[in-house]
Structure formats: C-alpha cells, structure tokens
Legacy VTK file of the C-alpha trace (Angstrom):
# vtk DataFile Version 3.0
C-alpha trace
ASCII
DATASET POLYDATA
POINTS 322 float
0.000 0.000 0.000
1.297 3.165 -0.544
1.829 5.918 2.042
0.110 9.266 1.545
1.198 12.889 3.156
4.647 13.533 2.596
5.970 15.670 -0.697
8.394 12.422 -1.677
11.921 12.665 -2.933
11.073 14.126 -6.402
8.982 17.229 -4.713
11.920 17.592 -2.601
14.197 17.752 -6.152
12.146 20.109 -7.777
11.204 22.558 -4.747
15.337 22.439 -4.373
15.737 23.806 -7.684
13.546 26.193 -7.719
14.943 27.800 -4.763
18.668 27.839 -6.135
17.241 29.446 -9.210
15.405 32.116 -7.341
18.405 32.871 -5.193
20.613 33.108 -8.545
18.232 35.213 -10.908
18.761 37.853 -7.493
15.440 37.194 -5.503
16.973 37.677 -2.142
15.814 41.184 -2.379
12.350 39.904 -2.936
12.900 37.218 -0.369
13.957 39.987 2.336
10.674 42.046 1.649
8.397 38.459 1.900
9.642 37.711 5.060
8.727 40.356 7.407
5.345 40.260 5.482
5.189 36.442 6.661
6.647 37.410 10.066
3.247 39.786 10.651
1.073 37.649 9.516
2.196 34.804 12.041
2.073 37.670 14.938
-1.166 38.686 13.960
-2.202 34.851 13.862
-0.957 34.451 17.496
-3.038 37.754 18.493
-6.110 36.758 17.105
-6.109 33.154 18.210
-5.291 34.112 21.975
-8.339 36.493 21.910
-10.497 33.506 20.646
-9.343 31.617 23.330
-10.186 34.296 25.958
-13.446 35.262 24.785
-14.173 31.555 24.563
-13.293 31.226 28.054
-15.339 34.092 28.860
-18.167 32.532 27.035
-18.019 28.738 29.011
-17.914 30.522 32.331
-20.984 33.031 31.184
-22.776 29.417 30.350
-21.309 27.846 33.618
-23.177 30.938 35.025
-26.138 30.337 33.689
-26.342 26.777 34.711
-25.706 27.911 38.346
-28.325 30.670 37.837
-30.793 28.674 36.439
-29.882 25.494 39.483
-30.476 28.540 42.157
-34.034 29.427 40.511
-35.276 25.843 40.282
-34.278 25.224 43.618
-35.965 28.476 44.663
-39.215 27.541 42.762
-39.095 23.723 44.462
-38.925 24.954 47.581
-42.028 27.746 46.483
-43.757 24.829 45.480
-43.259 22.725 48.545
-44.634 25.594 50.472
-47.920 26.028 48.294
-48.424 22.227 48.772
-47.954 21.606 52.334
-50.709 24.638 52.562
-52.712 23.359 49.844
-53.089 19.970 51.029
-54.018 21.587 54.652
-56.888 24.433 52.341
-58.354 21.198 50.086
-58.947 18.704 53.522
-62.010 21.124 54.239
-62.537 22.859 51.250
-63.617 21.950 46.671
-61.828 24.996 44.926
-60.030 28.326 45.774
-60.811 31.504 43.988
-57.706 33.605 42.681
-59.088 35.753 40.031
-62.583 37.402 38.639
-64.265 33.509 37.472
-61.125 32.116 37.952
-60.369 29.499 40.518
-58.409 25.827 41.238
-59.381 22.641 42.483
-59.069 19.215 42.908
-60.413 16.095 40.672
-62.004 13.798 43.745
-61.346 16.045 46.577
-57.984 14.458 46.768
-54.918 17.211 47.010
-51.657 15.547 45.392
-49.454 18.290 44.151
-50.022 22.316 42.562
-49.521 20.798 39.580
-52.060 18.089 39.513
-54.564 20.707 40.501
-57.610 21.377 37.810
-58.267 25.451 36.167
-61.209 26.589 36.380
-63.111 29.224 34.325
-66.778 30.099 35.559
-66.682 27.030 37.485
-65.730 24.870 34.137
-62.658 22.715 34.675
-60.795 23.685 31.510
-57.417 21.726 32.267
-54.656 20.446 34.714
-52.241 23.005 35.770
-49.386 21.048 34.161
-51.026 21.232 31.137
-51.775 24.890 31.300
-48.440 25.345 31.991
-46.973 24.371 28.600
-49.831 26.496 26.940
-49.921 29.515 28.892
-46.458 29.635 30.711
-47.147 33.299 31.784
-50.366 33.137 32.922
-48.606 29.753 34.485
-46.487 31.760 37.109
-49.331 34.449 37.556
-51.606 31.710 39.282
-47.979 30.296 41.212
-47.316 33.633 42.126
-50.423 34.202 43.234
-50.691 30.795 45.374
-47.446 31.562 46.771
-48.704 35.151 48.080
-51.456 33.149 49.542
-49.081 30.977 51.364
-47.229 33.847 52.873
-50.249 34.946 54.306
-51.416 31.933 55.457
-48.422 31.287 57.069
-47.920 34.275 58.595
-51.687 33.979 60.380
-50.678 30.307 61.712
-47.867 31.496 63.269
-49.866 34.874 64.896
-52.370 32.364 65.852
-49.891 29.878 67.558
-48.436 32.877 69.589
-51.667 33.587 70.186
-52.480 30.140 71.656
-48.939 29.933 73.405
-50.250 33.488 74.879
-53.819 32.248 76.210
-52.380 29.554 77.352
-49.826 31.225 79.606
-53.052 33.460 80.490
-55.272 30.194 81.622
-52.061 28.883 84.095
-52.048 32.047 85.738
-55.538 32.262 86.063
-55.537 28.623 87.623
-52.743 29.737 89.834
-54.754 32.878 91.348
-58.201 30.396 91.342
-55.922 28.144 93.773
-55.111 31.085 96.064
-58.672 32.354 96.202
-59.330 29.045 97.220
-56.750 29.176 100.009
-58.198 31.819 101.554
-61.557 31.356 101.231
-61.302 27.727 102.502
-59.599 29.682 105.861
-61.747 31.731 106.332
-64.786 29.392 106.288
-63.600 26.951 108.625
-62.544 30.020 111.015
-65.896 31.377 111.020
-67.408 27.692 111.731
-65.041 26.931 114.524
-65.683 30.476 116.608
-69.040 29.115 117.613
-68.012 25.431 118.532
-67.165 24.355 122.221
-65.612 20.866 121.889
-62.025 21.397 122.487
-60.053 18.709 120.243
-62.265 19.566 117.513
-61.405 23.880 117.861
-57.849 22.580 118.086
-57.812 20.817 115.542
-59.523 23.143 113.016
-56.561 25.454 114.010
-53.750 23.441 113.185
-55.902 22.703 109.803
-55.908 26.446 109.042
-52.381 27.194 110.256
-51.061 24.399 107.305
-53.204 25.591 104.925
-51.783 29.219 105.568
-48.358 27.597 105.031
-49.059 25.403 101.762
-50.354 28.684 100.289
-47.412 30.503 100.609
-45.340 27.236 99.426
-47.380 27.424 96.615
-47.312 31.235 95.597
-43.510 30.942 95.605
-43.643 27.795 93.513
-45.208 29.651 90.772
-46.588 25.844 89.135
-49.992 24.819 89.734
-50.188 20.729 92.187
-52.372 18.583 91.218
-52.586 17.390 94.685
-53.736 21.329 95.662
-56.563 20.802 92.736
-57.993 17.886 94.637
-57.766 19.481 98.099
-59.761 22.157 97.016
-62.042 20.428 94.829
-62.941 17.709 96.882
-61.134 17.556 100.548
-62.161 20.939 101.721
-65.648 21.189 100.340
-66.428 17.760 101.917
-64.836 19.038 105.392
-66.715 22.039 105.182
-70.198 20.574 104.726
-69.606 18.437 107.773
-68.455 21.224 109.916
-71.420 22.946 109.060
-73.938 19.814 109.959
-71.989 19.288 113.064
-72.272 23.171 114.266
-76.477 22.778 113.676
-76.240 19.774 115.469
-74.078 21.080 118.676
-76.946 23.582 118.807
-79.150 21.839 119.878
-80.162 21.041 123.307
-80.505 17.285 123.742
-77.430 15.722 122.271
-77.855 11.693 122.354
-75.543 8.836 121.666
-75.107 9.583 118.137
-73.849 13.253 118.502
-71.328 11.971 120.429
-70.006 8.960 118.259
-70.369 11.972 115.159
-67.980 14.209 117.265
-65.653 11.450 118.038
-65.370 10.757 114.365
-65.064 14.385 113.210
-61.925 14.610 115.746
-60.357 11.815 114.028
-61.045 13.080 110.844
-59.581 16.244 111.336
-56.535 14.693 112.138
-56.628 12.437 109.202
-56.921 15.573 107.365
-54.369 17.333 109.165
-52.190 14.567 108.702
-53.003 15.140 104.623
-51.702 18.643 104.612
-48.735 17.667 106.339
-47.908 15.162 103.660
-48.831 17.439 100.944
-46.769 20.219 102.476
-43.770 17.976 103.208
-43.942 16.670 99.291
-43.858 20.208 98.244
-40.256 20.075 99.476
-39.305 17.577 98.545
-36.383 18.909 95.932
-35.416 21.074 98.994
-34.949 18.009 101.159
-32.809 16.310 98.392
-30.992 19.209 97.340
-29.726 20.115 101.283
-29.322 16.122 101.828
-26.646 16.209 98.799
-25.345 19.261 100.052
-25.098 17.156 103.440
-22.955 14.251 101.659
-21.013 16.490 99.434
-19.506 18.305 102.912
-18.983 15.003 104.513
-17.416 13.638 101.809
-14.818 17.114 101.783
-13.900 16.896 104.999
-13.343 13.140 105.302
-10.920 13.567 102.042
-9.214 16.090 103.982
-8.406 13.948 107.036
-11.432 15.460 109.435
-13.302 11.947 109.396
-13.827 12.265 113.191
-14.636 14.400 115.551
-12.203 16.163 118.033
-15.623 16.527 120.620
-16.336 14.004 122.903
-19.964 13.535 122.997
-21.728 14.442 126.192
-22.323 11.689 128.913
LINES 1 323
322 0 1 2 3 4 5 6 7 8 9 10 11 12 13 14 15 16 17 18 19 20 21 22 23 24 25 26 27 28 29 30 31 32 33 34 35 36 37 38 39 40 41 42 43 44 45 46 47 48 49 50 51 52 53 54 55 56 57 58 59 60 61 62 63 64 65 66 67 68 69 70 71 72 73 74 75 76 77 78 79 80 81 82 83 84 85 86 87 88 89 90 91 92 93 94 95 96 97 98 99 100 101 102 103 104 105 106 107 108 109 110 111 112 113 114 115 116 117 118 119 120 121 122 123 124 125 126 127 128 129 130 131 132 133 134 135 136 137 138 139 140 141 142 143 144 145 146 147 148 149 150 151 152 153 154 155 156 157 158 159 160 161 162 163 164 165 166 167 168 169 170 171 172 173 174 175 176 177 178 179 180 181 182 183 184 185 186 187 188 189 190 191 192 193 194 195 196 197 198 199 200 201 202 203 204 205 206 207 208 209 210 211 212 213 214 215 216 217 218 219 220 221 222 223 224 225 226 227 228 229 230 231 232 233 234 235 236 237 238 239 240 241 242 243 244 245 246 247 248 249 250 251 252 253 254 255 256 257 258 259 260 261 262 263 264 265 266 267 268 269 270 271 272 273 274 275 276 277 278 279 280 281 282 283 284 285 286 287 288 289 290 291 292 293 294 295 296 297 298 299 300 301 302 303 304 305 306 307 308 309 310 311 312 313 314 315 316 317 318 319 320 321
C-alpha cells in the first residue's frame, strides 16, 4: 500500500531547484521584503487566536453561570412549590376549589390534594385543564396563578404562626388564672372553717380546726412561691375541703341543739379523728412540696462530709456528752 502525506523525494528535487534558481536570478531582495510580510502575519495569527481563546473562556464561564443561575431558581421555585403544597393539602382537607381571580379558581379532581400541579383550572366554574397542562400552553399566565398561590401561602403562614403565639399566649393566660383560682381558694377555705369553729365548744375539735388552718396558711405561701400549679392542691380544694366544710357545718347545727344523744357523740368522736386524718393530709402534701429542697440540702449534706473526710477530718475532736 502506498503511504500518503509527505511531498516524496522528487517534490523535494524540484522545490530544491527552484529555490537555487530564485536565489541566482537575485530574488533575495524579494525574499527579504516576503519575510517580514510572513513574520506579521504569524504575529497577527498568534493575536487573534489568543483572543479567541479568551473570549471563549469568557463565554463557558458566562454558560457555567447560567447553569448555576438557572440550578439557584429551580431550587428556589421547588422549595415555592413545597410551600404552596404543604398549605394546599391543609386548604383542600375542608374545602372543593379556591378563587384567585374574577371567574377564575383551582381545584381538585375527587377532593384528593396531590401536588399544585395536579390541581384542575377553572373558568366560571368549568374545569378547563390540569395546571401542568396549562403550563406548557400559557407559561405566563402559568407563574401568575404560582405567584399568586405563593402570596397566599405567605399569608397563610404568617396567620398560623400569629395564631400559635396567640395560643402559646392564652395559654400562659389560663395557668395564671388557675394559679390565682388556687389562692382564692386558700383563703376562702380559711376563712370558712374560722368562722365555723368560733361558735363550737368541743375542744379537740377547735384545736384541731386550728392546726388545719395554720397548714393551709403555710401550703399557700409554698405554693405562691412555687409559681406551678399541684395537682394534689386541685384535689384538696375540689374535693377535701368542700367535703370538710359541709360536715363542719352539719356538726355546728347539730351542737346547737339542746338534747345531744348517743349519736352526737359517736359523730364528734369521728369528726376529731377526721380532722386529724386531714391534718395529717396537709402535712404530707406540704412535706412533698419540698421535697427537691430536702434532696438538694441532703446532697449538700454528703457532698460536705465527703470534703472533709478527704481532707483527714473523718472524726470528731468533741467528745460527745455523757
């Protein structure tokens, strides 16, 4: 086979003798003129081909650009979209179609919300197509019906979240509220049982209805300090001190009158044990209201100990009293 792309020996010849006649016949002048002409051209060559290769530069990073650009707006438009759904979906559980324009509006094929997209047009209450489809029709009256869903979202965002303060706000409002109820309470529970016990003689009983109002003075300041409203207080209001109350007033009608039999008595001798039950209540409930106290001074306690056995004071240097 024979090779192509090279001049060959008889090219070489003849271009050869050419050359050696030009030089003879005196073209060296000619040859000195050619050269800077070639010289220029090759410079201008060089020129031209390293301002194609700038501009061309210029041009991939201008495209690079616009591939970023355009990544930044469809991420911008999913996460539009996103929004409008997850408000959408929340609209179409409760509602057919939304209105956006003069006898324009949206909905849903079966009630079911599945994306913006899959959502139906509607003209004068006609369904005229999906949104999808109106999309590739209409693409500007496309993003006037986005734009104006996504305005909608704003605004329906922005009213959940002044509504949720709102709640967060009442709901602040009904603890405190509770809070004061329980202190009313307090008080008026004292003041009942002081008024019932200034006409009754039996000693243990008077006593005892004291003592009952001197621990319910000092649960209520417990509690005021607290600031957090006890169950426990909820159900001696409720129910303990009502019920104690009633039976305190049966039992002063019934010491008021003249002839008191057997059962008076065995009535008395169980109200004096059940005012020490209760008594015996509001101790506990008092007590459990310190309860982080008690374990926060008891670790205080064993964290001293502990100190001043580490440094060698393990014992005592006092004898202990005989």
């Amino acid at each position: 086979m024979r090779r192509r792309g090279g001049i060959g020996i008889f090219g070489f010849i003849i271009i050869m003798s050419i050359l050696d006649a030009f030089f003879e016949s005196g073209g060296m002048l000619i040859f000195g003129l050619i050269v800077p002409v070639v010289f220029t051209g090759l410079f201008i060559y060089g020129i031209a081909k390293f301002l194609s290769y700038v501009f061309g530069e210029g041009q991939t990073n201008r495209r690079s650009s616009n591939v970023y650009t355009n990544r930044s707006t469809s991420y911008v438009k999913n996460a539009r979209n996103a929004q409008i759904d997850k408000v959408l979906a929340e609209y179409f559980e409760n509602n057919v179609s939304l209105v956006l324009f003069d006898d324009v509006s949206i909905s849903t094929q079966n009630g079911v919300y599945t994306t913006v997209d899959n959502l139906y047009v509607n003209y004068k209450e006609e369904k005229i197509c999906q949104l999808k489809e109106f999309k590739s029709y209409y693409p500007g009256a496309y993003e006037k019906i986005i734009n104006s869903l996504a305005q909608l979202t704003k605004k329906s965002v922005k009213q959940n979240e002044k509504k949720k303060k709102k709640d967060k706000e009442e709901k602040k409002e009904e603890v405190k509220e509770t809070k004061k109820d329980s202190f009313s309470d307090a008080d008026k529970y004292i003041d009942q049982i002081n008024s019932l016990n200034r006409d009754l003689i039996n000693e243990e009983v008077t006593n005892g209805l004291y003592q009952t109002c001197d621990l319910l003075k000092q649960i209520d300041i417990v509690d005021r300090e607290d600031g957090t409203v006890d169950p426990k207080l909820n159900k001696l209001y409720e129910y303990y001190l009502p019920i104690l109350t009633g039976i305190l007033e049966d039992y002063k009608r019934l010491s008021a009158s003249p002839i008191k039999g057997d059962e008076f008595k065995k009535c008395e001798t169980q109200l004096v044990k059940t005012i020490k039950l209760i008594n015996e209540a509001l101790k506990t409930i008092y007590n459990s209201m310190h309860e982080s106290d008690y374990m926060n001074l008891n670790a205080n306690i064993n964290t001293l100990q502990s100190l001043l056995k580490q440094d060698g004071f393990g014992s005592t240097p006092f004898k202990e009293d005989k």
